[in-house]
N, C-alpha and C positions, 0 to 999 in steps of 0.2 A: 423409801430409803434411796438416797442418791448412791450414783456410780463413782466411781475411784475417779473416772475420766469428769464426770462434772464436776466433783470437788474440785480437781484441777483446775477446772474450767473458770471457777468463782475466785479461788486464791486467784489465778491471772488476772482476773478485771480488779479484782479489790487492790491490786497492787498496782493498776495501775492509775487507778481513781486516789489511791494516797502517793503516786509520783505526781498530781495533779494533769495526767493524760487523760480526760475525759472523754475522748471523741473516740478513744478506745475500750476504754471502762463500759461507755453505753453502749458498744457492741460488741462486749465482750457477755455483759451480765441482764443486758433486755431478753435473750432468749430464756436466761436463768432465773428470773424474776421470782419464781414461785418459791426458790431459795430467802430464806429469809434475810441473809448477808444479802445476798444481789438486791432484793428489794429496798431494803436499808440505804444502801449506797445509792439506788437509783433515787430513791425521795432525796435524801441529801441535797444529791445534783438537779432535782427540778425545784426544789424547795429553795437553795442557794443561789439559782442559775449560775450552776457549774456545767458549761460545756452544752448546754439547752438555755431559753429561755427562760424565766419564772416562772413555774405553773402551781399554783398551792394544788389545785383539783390532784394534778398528777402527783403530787407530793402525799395527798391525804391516801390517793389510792395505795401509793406504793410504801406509807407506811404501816396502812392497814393492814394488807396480805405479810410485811413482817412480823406484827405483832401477834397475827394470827400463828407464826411460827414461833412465838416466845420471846421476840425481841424485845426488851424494855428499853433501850436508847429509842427506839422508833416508839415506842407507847411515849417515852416523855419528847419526843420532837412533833407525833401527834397533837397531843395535847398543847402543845404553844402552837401551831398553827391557829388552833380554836380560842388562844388568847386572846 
């Protein structure tokens, strides 16, 4: 179960990865990653090269551990990687 203080922590990166601040977003939500939101978001940004380069590896990883937390945006952005 996460902390009142991490949830915090995730709404902050996630808002600022949808102002499109990414240089703040991935250090807001790399320590949070095991969150499935933070993971999400992080694949996005290395899947899109938002604020990082391209990386599909890091994309695959970081939408794995969402999906592992129930995410289905990340199961269907998964699966078009593999397209």
């Amino acid at each position: 179960m996460w902390s009142r203080a991490a949830w915090a922590d995730v709404d902050s990166g996630l808002k600022a990865f949808e102002a499109g601040n990414y240089a703040v977003a991935q250090r807001e939500l790399l320590p949070l990653r095991a969150d499935p939101r933070a993971a999400f978001a992080l694949g996005v940004m290395a899947d899109h090269g938002l604020g990082t380069r391209i990386d599909p590896a890091a994309a695959a990883q970081f939408y794995s551990s969402a999906v592992r937390g129930g995410s289905v945006p990340a199961m269907v952005n998964l699966g078009m990687l593999y397209d």
